[in-house]
GUDRENLUM-842525 format. One record per residue (C-alpha): x negated, y, z negated. Coordinates in steps of 0.25 Angstrom, whole numbers. Layout:
% GUDRENLUM-842525
{{X,Y,Z}}
...
This chain:
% GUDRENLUM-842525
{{-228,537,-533}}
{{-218,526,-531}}
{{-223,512,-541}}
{{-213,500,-547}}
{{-207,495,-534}}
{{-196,484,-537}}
{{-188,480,-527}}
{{-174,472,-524}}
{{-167,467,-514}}
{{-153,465,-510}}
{{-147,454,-502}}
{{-135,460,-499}}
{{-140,474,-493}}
{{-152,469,-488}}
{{-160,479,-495}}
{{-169,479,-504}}
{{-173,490,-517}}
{{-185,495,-520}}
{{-187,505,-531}}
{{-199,510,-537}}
{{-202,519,-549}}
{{-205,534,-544}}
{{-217,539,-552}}
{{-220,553,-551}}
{{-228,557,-538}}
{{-219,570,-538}}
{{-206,563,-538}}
{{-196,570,-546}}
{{-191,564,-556}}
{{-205,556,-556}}
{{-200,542,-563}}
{{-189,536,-557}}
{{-186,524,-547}}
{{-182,525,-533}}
{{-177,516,-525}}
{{-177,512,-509}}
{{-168,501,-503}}
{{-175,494,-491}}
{{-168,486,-480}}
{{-174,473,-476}}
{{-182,478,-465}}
{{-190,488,-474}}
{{-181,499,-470}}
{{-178,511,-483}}
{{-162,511,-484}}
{{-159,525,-488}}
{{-166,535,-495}}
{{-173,531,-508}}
{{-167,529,-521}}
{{-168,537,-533}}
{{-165,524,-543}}
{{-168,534,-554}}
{{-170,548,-554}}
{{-171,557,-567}}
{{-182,562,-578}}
{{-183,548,-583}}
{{-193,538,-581}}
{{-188,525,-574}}
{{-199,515,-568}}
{{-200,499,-568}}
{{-189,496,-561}}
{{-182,482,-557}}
{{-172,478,-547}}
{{-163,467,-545}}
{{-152,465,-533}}
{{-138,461,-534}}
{{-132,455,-523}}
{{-118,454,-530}}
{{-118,470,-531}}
{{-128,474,-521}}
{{-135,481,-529}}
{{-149,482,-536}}
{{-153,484,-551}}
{{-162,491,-555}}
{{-168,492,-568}}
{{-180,501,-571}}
{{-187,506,-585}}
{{-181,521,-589}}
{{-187,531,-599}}
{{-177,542,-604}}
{{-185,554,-603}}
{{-192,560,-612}}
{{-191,551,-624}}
{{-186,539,-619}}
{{-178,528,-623}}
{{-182,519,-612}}
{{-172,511,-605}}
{{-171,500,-594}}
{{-160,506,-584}}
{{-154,500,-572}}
{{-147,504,-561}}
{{-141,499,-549}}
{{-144,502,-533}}
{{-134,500,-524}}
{{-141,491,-514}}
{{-132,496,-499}}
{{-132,510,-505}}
{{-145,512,-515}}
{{-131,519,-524}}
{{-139,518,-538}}
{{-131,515,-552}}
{{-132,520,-564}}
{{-142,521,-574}}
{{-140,508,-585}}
{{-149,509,-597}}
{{-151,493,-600}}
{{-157,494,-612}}
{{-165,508,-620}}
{{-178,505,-628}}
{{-193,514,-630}}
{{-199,504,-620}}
{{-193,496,-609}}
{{-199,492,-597}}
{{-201,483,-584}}
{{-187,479,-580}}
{{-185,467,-570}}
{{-172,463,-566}}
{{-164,451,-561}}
{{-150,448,-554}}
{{-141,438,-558}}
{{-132,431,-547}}
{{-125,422,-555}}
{{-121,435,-568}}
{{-122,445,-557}}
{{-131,454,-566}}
{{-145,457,-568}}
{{-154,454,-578}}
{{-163,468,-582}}
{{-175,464,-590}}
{{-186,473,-596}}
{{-197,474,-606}}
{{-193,481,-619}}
{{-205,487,-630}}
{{-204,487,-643}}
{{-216,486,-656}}
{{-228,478,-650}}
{{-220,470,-641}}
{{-208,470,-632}}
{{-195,461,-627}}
{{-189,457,-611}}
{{-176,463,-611}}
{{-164,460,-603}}
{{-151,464,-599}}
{{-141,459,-588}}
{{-136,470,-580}}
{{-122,468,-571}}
{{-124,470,-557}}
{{-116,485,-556}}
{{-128,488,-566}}
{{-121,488,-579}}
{{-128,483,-590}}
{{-123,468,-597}}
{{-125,465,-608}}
{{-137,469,-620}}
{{-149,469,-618}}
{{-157,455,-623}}
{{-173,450,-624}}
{{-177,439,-618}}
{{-193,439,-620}}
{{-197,445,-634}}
{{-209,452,-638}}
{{-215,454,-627}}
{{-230,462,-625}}
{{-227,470,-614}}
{{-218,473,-601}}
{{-229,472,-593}}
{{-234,459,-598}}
{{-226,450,-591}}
C-alpha cells in the first residue's frame, strides 16, 4: 500500500509532485518513494516515478519547488540495509521531465527522521531540516542545499535536545 503523500507544486511547469512512500503490498523493492507529477487539471503527466528504487529503506519524504531551476527537492529518511547507518538523502526531480538527480547523503547518523523542506528565493537554495536521536533526547538539524541538489555547507542545530520527532 501507498502511505506519506507530500506534495509540491511548480509555478513554472504547472505541475505539481506528488510522492508517496511504497510500503510493501508486493511491490518490489517494497520501501521506496514514488512519484507522479499532476497537471493543473488533475490529469497524470507520464508514467509514474520511481524517486527511489533499491533494497534500502526510504520513507518520510519532503518536497520543496524551485522556480529558479525548475525543479523539486526532495528529501526523505534513508536506512542502508541491513545495518544501517541511517541518512537524510535528497534528490532532485526535474519538474517538465520527472529526470531524477542523484542520491545526496545530507547528513549519516543511527536515527534520523522526518525531513521538511523549504526554498529560498532570495539564496536560491533550500533549507533540509530533520529530527536527529541521540541518548535520551534528540536535536533539529539543518542543512541548505543548492538548487542543482548539491549540499552547502555543514550541517548545524537549531533546536537542541528535543524529546521526540514526532512531538512537534
Amino acid at each position: 500500500p501507498e502511505r506519506g503523500a507530500s506534495v509540491a507544486y511548480s509555478t513554472v511547469s504547472q505541475r505539481f509532485l506528488v510522492v508517496y512512500h511504497q510500503y510493501g503490498g508486493g511491490a518490489v523493492p517494497a520501501n521506496d518513494l514514488r512519484g507522479q507529477l499532476v497537471s493543473i487539471s488533475g490529469q497524470l503527466v507520464g508514467a509514474p516515478i520511481n524517486v527511489t528504487f533499491d533494497n534500502h529503506f526510504q520513507g518520510e519524504a519532503g518536497i520543496s519547488y524551485s522556480p529558479v531551476t525548475n525543479q523539486f527537492l526532495v528529501a526523505y529518511r534513508h536506512f542502508y540495509e541491513p545495518a544501517g547507518p541511517a541518512t537524510i538523502q535528497s534528490r532532485t526531480v526535474n519538474a517538465d521531465t520527472g529526470a531524477i538527480g542523484t542520491a545526496v547523503d545530507l547528513v549519516a547518523a543511527t536515527s534520523t527522521n522526518s525531513p521538511e523542506i523549504a526554498f529560498n528565493s532570495l539564496t536560491s537554495q533550500f533549507l533540509v531540516g530533520w529530527w536527529q536521536g541521540k541518548p535520551g533526547s534528540g536535536d533539529y538539524l539543518a542543512r541548505f542545499v543548492n538548487g542543482d541538489g548539491s549540499a552547502a555547507g555543514n550541517a548545524f542545530p537549531f533546536v537542541v535536545n528535543y524529546g521526540g520527532y514526532d512531538s512537534l
